[in-house]
N, C-alpha and C positions, 0 to 999 in steps of 0.2 A: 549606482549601487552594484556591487558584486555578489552573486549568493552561487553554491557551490551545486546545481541541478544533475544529482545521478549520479554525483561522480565528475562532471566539466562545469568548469568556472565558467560563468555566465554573466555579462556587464548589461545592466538592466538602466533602461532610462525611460521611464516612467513616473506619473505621481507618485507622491511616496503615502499617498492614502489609499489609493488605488489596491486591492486586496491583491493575497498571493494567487489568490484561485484564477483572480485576470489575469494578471502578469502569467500564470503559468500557460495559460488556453488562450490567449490572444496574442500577447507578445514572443512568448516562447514554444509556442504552435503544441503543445501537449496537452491533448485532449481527452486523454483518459481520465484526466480530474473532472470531474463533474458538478454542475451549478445544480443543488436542487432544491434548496429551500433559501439561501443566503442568509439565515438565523443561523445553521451551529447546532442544528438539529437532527439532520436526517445522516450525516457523514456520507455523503455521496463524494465530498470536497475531502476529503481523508489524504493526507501526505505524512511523511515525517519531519517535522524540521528540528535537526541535532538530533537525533535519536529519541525524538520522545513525537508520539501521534498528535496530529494537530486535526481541528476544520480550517483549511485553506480560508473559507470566506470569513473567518474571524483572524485572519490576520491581516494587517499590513505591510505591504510588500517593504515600506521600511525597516520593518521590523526583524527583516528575512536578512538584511544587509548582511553580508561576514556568515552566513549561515550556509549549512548544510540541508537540502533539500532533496530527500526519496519521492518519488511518484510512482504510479502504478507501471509506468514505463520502465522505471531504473531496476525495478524486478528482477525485469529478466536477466541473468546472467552476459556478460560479454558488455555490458552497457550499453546495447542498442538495443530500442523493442523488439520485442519477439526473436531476439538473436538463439536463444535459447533456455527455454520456457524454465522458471523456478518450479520445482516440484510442484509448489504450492498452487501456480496457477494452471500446470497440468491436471493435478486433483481438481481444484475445480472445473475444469472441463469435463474431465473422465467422469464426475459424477453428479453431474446437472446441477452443481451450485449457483445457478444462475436459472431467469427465466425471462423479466424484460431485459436486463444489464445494467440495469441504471446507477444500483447499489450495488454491484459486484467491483467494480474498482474502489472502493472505501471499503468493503470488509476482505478485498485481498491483500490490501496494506496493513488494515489493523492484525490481520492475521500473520501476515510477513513479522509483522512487529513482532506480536506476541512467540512466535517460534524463532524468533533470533535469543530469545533467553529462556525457553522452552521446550523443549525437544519431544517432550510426551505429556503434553496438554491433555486434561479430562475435559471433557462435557464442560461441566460448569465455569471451567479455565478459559473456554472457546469462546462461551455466552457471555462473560465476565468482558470479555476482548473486544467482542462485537454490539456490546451494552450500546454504542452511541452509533450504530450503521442502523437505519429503519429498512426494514423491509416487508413489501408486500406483496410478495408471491413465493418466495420458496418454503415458509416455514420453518426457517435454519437451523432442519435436520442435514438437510445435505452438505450445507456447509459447517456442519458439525463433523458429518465423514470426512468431508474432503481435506481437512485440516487433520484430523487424526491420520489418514491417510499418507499425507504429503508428510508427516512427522515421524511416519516410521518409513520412509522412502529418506527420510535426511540421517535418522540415527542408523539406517544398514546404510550407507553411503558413508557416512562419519567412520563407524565401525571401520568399515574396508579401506579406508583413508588409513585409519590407525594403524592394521595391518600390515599396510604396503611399506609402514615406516619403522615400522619394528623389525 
């Protein structure tokens, strides 16, 4: 199987019931995706595939075939982790979006997601986004800042983009 991981085509040989969430952290060594319930409950296992939010562990990696695949890894700009941090995952550092980590890789995807066609998300826009990431420990007010945050750090960058070309 071929699926497109980040941005690189990836040849996958693997069972093809074998879920995406394996293939991603066993065979494709990215570990930022997270196992934490294997029901499709908690979105610790949170990716993109094709642009639209998935749970990893409900899919099968057949399924992924000819697909396009985000992780919490492809984030970061330059297409290697941590190459240079997305806004997004800056704000959540900068403002303690996080506290064990467990769920912070599933609600900085679904939040990536949601400000790729959102640019000034409310409150409710945020919670709406993060409906299926469980968390228990921050209270996700912070990661209510960190997302409004990161959102007006992209639309004065946007902004200044637009500038530079006029």
């Amino acid at each position: 199987m071929r699926i497109t991981v980040n941005g690189r085509q990836r040849d996958v040989s693997s069972e093809p019931v074998k879920t995406l969430l394996h293939v991603l952290r066993e065979d494709l060594g990215l570990t930022g995706t997270k196992d934490g319930c294997s029901s499709g409950d908690c979105g610790a296992c949170t990716v993109m595939l094709d642009g639209r939010v998935v749970n990893s562990c409900m899919v099968m990696v057949a399924q992924a075939d000819g697909a396009s695949v985000v992780t919490v890894e492809g984030i970061a700009t330059g297409g290697q982790p941590a190459e240079v941090l997305h806004p997004l995952q800056k704000a959540f550092s900068q403002c303690w979006s996080f506290q064990c980590g467990f769920c912070t890789q599933g609600m900085l995807v679904s939040c990536y997601d949601l400000l790729q066609t959102n640019d000034n998300p409310s409150r409710e826009d945020i919670l709406t986004a993060i409906a299926g990431n469980f968390c228990r420990c921050t209270g996700y007010q912070a990661v209510v800042t960190a997302v409004q945050q990161a959102a007006a750090e992209i639309r004065t960058s946007d902004a200044g983009a637009q500038n530079e070309r006029a």
